[in-house]
N, C-alpha and C positions, 0 to 999 in steps of 0.2 A: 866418457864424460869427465870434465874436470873437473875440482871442486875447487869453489870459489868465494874468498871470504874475506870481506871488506864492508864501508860503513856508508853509507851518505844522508845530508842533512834534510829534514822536513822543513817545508815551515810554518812557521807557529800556527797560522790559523788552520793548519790541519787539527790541529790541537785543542786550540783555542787556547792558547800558552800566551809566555811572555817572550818565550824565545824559542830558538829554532830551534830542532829535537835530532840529533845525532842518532839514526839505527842500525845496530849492526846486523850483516846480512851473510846466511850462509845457502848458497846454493852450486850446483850444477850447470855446467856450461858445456854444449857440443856444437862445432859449426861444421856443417856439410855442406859443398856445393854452394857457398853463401848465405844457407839457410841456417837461421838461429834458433838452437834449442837451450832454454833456458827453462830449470826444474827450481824452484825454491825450496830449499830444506826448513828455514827457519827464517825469522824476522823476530827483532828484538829491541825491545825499547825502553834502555834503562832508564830506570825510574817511574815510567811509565806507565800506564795500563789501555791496553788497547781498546779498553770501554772509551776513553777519552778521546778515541778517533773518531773525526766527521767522516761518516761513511759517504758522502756525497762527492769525495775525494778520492774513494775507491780506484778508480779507474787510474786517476795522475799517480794515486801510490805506485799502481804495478809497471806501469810507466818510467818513473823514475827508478826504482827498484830494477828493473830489466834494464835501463841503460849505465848504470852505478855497474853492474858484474858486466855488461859486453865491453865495458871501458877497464875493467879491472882485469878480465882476460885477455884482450889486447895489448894491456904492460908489460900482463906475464908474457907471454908471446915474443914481446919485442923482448925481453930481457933472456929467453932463451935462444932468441937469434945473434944475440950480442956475444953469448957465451961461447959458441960454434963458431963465430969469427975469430 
């Protein structure tokens, strides 16, 4: 598995904020046969308190959270195919 660590933005009415909420995300990434394994170590939201999330959103978080790292292991990817060229 790689470890994968990068941020992407909420927005606000997951919050119920003024603005949209930047979380940084640290997890685990393995792709086999095209199959995506993605482990979340951590979710983090500075300033934040995750009391303040609409759990009704639940489902778009893991969502968005899971394609924020298959996009962030795909850069890396491409940038170690870049090095080997």
């Amino acid at each position: 598995m790689t470890p994968i660590f990068t941020s992407v933005r909420l927005p606000k009415k997951w919050f119920n904020s003024d603005l949209d909420i930047n979380v940084n995300i640290t997890a685990f990434v393995s792709v086999v046969d095209d199959t995506w394994s993605i482990r979340m170590h951590s979710i983090s939201y500075p300033g934040w308190s995750s009391a303040s999330f609409d759990n009704s959103y639940k489902q778009d978080l893991y969502e968005l959270v899971e394609q924020g790292c298959m996009e962030k292991y795909a850069q890396e990817k491409l940038k170690q195919e870049d090095y080997v060229l």
